[in-house]
LUMKE-880674 format. One record per atom (N, C-alpha, C): x, y, z; residue number from 1; chain; residue in one letter. Coordinates in nm, 2 decimals. Layout:
REM LUMKE-880674
<pt px="X" py="Y" pz="Z" n="NUM" chain="A" res="a"/>
...
//
This chain:
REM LUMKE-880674
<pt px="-1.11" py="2.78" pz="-2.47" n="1" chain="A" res="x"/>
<pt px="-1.12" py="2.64" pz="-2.44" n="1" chain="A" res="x"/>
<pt px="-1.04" py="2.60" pz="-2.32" n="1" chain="A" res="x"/>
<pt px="-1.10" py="2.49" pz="-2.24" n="2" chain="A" res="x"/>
<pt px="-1.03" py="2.46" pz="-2.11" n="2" chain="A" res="x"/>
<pt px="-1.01" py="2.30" pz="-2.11" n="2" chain="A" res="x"/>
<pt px="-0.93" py="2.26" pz="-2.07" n="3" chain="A" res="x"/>
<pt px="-0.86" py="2.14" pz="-2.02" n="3" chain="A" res="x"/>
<pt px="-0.89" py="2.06" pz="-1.89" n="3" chain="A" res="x"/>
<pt px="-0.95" py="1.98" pz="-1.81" n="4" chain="A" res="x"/>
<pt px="-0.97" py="1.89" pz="-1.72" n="4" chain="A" res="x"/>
<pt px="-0.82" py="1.83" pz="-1.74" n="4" chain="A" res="x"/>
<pt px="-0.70" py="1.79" pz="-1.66" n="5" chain="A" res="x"/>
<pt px="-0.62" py="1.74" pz="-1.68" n="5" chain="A" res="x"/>
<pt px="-0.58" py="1.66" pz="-1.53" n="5" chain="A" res="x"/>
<pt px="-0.61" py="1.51" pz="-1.57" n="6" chain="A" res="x"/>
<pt px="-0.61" py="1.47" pz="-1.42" n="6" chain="A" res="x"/>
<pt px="-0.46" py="1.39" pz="-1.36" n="6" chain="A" res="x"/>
<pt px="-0.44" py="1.49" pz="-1.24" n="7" chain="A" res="x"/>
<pt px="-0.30" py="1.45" pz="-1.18" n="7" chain="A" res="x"/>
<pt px="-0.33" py="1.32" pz="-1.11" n="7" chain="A" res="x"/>
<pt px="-0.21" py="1.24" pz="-1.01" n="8" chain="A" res="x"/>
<pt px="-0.17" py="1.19" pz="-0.92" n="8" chain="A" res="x"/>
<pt px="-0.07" py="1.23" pz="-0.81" n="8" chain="A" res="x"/>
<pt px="-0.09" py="1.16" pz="-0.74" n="9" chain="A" res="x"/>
<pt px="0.03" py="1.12" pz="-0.64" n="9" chain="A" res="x"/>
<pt px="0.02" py="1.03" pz="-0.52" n="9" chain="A" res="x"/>
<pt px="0.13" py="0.93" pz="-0.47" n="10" chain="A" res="x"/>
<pt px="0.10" py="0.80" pz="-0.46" n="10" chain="A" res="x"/>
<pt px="0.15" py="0.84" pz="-0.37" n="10" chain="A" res="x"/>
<pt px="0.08" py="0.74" pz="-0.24" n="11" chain="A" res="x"/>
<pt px="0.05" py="0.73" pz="-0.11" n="11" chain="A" res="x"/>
<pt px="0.11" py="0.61" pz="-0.04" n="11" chain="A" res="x"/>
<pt px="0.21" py="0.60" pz="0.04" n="12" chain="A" res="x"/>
<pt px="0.29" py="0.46" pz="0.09" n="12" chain="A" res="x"/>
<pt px="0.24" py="0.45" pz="0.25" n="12" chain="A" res="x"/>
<pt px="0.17" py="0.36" pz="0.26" n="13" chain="A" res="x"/>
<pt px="0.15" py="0.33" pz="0.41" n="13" chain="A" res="x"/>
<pt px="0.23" py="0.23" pz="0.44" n="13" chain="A" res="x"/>
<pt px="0.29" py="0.21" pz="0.58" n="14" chain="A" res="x"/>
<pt px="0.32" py="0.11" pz="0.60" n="14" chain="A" res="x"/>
<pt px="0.32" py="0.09" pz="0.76" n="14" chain="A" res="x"/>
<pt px="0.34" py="-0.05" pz="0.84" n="15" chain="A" res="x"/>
<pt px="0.29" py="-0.10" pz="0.92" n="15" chain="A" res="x"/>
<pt px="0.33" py="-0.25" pz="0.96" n="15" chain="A" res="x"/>
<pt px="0.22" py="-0.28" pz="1.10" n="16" chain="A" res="x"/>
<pt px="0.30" py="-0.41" pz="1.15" n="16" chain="A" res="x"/>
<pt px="0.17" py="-0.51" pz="1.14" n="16" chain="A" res="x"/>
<pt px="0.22" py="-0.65" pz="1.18" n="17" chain="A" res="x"/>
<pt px="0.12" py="-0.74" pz="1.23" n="17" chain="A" res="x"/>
<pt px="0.21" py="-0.87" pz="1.31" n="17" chain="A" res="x"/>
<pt px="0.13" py="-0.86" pz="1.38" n="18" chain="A" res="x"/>
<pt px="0.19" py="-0.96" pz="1.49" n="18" chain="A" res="x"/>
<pt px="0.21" py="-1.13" pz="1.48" n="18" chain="A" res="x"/>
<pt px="0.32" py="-1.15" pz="1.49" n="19" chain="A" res="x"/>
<pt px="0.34" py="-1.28" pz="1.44" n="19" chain="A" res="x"/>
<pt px="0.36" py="-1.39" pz="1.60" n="19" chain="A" res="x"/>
<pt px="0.28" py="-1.49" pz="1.61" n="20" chain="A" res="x"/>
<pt px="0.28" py="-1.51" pz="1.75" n="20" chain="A" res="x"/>
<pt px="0.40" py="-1.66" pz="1.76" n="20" chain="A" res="x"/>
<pt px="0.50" py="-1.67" pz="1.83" n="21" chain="A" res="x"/>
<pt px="0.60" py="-1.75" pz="1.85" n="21" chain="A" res="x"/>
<pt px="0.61" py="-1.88" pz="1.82" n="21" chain="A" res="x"/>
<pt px="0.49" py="-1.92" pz="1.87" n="22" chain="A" res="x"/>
<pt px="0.44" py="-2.05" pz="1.80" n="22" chain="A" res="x"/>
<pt px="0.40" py="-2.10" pz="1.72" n="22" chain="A" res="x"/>
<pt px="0.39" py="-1.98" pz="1.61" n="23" chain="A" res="x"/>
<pt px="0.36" py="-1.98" pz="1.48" n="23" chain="A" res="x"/>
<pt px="0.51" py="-1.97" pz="1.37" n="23" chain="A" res="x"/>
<pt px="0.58" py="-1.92" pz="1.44" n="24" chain="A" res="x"/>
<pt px="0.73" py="-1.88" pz="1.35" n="24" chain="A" res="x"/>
<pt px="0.84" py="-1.85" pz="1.46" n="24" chain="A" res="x"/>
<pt px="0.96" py="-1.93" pz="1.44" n="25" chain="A" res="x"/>
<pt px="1.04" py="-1.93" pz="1.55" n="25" chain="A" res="x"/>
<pt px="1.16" py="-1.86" pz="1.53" n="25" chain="A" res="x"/>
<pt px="1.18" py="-1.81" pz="1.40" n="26" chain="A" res="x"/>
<pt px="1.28" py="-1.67" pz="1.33" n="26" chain="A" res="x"/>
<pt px="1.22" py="-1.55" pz="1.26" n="26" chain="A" res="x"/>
<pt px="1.29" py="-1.49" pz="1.24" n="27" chain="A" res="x"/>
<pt px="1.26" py="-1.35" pz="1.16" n="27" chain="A" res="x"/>
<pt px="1.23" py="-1.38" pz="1.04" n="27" chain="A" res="x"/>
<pt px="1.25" py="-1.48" pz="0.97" n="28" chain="A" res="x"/>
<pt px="1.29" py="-1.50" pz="0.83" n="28" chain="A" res="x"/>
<pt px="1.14" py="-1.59" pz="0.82" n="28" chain="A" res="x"/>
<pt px="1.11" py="-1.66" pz="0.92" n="29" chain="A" res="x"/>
<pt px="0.98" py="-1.76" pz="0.92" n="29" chain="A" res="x"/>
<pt px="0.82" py="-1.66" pz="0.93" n="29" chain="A" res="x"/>
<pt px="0.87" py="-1.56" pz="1.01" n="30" chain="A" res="x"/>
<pt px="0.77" py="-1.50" pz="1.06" n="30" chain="A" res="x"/>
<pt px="0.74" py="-1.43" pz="0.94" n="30" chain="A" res="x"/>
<pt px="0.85" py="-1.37" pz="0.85" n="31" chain="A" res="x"/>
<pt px="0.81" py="-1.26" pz="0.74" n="31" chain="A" res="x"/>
<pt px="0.75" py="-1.35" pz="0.61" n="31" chain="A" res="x"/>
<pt px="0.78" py="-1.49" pz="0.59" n="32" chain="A" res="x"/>
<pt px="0.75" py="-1.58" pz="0.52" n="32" chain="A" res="x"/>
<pt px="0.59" py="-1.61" pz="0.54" n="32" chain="A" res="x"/>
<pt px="0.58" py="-1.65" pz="0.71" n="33" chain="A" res="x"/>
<pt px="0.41" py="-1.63" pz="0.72" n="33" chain="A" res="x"/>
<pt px="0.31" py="-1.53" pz="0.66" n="33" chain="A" res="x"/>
<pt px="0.41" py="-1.44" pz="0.69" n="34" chain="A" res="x"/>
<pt px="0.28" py="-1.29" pz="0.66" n="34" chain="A" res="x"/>
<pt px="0.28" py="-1.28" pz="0.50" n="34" chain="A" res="x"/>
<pt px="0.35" py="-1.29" pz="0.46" n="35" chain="A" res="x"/>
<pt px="0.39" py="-1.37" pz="0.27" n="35" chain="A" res="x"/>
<pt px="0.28" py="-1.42" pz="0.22" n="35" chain="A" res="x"/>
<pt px="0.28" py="-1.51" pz="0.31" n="36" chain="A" res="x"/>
<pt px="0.23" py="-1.64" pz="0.28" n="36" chain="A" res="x"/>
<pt px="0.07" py="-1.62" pz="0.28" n="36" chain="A" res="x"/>
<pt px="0.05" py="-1.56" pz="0.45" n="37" chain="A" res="x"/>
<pt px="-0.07" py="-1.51" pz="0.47" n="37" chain="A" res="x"/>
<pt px="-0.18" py="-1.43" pz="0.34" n="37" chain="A" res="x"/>
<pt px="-0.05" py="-1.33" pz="0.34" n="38" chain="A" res="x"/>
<pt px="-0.11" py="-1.22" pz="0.21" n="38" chain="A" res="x"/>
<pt px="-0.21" py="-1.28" pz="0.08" n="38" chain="A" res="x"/>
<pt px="-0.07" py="-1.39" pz="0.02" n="39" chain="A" res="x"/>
<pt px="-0.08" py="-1.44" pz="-0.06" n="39" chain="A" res="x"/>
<pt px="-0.22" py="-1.50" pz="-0.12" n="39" chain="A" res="x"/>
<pt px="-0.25" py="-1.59" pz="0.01" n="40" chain="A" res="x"/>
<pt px="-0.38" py="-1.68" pz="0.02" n="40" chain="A" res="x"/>
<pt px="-0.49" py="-1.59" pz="0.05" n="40" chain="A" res="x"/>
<pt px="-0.50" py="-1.44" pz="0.07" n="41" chain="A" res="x"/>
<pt px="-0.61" py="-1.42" pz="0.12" n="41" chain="A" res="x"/>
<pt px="-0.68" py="-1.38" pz="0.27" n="41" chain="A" res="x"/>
<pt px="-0.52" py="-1.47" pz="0.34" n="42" chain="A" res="x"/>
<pt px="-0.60" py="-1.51" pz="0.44" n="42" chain="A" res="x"/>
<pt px="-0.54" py="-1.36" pz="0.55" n="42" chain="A" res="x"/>
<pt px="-0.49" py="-1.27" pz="0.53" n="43" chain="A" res="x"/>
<pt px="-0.46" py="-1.14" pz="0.62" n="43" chain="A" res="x"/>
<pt px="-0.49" py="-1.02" pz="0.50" n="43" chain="A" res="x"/>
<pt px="-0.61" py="-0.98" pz="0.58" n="44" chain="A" res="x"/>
<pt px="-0.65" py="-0.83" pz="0.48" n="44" chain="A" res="x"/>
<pt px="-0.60" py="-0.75" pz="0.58" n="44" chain="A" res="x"/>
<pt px="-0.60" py="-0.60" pz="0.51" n="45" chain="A" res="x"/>
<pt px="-0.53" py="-0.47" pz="0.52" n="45" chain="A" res="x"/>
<pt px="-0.58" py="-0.42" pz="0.67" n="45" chain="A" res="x"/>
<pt px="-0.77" py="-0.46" pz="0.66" n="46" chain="A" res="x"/>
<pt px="-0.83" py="-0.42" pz="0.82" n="46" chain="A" res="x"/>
<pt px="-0.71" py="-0.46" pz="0.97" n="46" chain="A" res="x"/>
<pt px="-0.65" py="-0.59" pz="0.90" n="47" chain="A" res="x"/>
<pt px="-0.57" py="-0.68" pz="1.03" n="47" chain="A" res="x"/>
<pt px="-0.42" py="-0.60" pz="1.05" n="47" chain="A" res="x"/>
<pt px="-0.38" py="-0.49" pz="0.99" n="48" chain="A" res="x"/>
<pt px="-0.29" py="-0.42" pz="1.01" n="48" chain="A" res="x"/>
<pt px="-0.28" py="-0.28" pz="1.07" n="48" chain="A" res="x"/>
<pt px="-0.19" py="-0.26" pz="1.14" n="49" chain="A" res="x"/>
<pt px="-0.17" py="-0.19" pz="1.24" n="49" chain="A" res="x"/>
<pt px="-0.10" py="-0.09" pz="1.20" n="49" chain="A" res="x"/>
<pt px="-0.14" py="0.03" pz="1.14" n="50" chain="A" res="x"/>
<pt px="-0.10" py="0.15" pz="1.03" n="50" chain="A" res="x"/>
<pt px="-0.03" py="0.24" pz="1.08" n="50" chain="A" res="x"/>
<pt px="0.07" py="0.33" pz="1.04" n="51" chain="A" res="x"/>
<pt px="0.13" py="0.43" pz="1.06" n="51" chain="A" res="x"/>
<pt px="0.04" py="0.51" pz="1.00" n="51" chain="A" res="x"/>
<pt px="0.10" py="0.67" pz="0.98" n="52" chain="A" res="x"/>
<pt px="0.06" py="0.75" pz="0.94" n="52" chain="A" res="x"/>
<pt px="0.09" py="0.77" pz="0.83" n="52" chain="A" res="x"/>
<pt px="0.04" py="0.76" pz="0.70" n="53" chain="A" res="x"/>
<pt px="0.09" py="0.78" pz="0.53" n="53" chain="A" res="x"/>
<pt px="0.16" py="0.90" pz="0.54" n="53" chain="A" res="x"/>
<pt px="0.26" py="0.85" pz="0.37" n="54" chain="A" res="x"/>
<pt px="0.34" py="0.96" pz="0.35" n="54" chain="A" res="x"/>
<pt px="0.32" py="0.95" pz="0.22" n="54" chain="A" res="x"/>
<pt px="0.35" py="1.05" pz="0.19" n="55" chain="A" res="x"/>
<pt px="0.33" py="1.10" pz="0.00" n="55" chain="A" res="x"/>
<pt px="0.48" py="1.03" pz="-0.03" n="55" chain="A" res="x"/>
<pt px="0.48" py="0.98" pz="-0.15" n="56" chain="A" res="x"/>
<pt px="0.60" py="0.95" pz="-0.24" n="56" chain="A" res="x"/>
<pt px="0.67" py="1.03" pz="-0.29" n="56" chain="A" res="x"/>
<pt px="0.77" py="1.03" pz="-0.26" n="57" chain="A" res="x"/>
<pt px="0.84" py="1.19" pz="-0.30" n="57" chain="A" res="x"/>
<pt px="0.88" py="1.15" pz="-0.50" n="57" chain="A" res="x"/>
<pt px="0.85" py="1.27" pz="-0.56" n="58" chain="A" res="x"/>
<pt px="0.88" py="1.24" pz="-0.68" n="58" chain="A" res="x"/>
<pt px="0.74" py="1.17" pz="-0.77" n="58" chain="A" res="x"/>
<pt px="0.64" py="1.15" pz="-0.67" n="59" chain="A" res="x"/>
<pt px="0.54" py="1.11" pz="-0.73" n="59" chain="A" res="x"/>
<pt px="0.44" py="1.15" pz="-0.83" n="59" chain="A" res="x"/>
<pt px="0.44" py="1.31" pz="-0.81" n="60" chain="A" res="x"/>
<pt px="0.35" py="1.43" pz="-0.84" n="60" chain="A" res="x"/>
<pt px="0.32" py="1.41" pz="-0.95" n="60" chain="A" res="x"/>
<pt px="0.24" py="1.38" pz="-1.07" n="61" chain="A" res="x"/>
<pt px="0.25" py="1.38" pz="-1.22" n="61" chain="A" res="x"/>
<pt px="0.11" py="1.40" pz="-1.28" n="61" chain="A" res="x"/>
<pt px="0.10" py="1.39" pz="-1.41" n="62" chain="A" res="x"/>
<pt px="-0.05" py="1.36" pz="-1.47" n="62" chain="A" res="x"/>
<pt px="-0.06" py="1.28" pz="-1.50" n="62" chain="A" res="x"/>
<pt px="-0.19" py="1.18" pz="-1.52" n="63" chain="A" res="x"/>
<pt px="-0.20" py="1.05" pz="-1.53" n="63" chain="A" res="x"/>
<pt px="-0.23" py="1.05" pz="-1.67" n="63" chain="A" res="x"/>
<pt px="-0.24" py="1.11" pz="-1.73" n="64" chain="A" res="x"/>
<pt px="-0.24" py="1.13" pz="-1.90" n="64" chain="A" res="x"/>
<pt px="-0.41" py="1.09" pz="-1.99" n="64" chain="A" res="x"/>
<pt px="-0.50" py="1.13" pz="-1.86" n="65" chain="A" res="x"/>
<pt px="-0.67" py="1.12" pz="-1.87" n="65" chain="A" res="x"/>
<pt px="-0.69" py="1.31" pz="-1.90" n="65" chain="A" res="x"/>
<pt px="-0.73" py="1.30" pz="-1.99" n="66" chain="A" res="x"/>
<pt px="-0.79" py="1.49" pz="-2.04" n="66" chain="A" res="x"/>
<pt px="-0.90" py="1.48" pz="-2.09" n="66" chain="A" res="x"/>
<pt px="-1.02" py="1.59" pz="-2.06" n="67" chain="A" res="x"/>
<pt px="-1.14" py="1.60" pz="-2.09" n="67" chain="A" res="x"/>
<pt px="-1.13" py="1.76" pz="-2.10" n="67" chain="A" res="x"/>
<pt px="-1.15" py="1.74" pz="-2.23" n="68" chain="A" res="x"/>
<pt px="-1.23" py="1.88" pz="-2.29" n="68" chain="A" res="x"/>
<pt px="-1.35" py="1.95" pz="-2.21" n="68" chain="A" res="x"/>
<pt px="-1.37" py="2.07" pz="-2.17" n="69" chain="A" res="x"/>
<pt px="-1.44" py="2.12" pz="-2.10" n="69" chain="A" res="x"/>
<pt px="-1.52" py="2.23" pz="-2.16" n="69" chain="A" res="x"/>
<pt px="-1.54" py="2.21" pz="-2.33" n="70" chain="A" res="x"/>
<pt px="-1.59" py="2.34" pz="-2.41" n="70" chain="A" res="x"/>
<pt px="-1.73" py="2.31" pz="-2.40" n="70" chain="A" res="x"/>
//
């Protein structure tokens, strides 16, 4: 008999978006926009400017899904 046993491991991207001065006049206003942005909908993932992904360290596991394979 054989086991299908399905793993994971989670993927962190992270990245910038440009906050324009006249829209937020601190650090704390600007991170609040993009918040805010998120929140509503109104900034999807296309509008971000990506690094290169990194694996999660410690992530590696089984997601606890098994299919019998007899």
């Amino acid at each position: 008999m054989k086991f299908k046993v399905s793993v994971e491991k989670m993927m962190l991207c992270s990245g910038f978006v440009l906050v324009d001065a006249k829209d937020a006049k601190t650090a704390d206003e600007a991170t609040a926009l993009v918040q805010k942005r998120i929140f509503h909908g109104e900034l999807q993932t296309s509008a971000v400017e990506w690094d290169d992904p990194e694996y999660a360290d410690g992530s590696f596991c089984p997601t606890g899904d098994v299919d019998s394979l007899t």
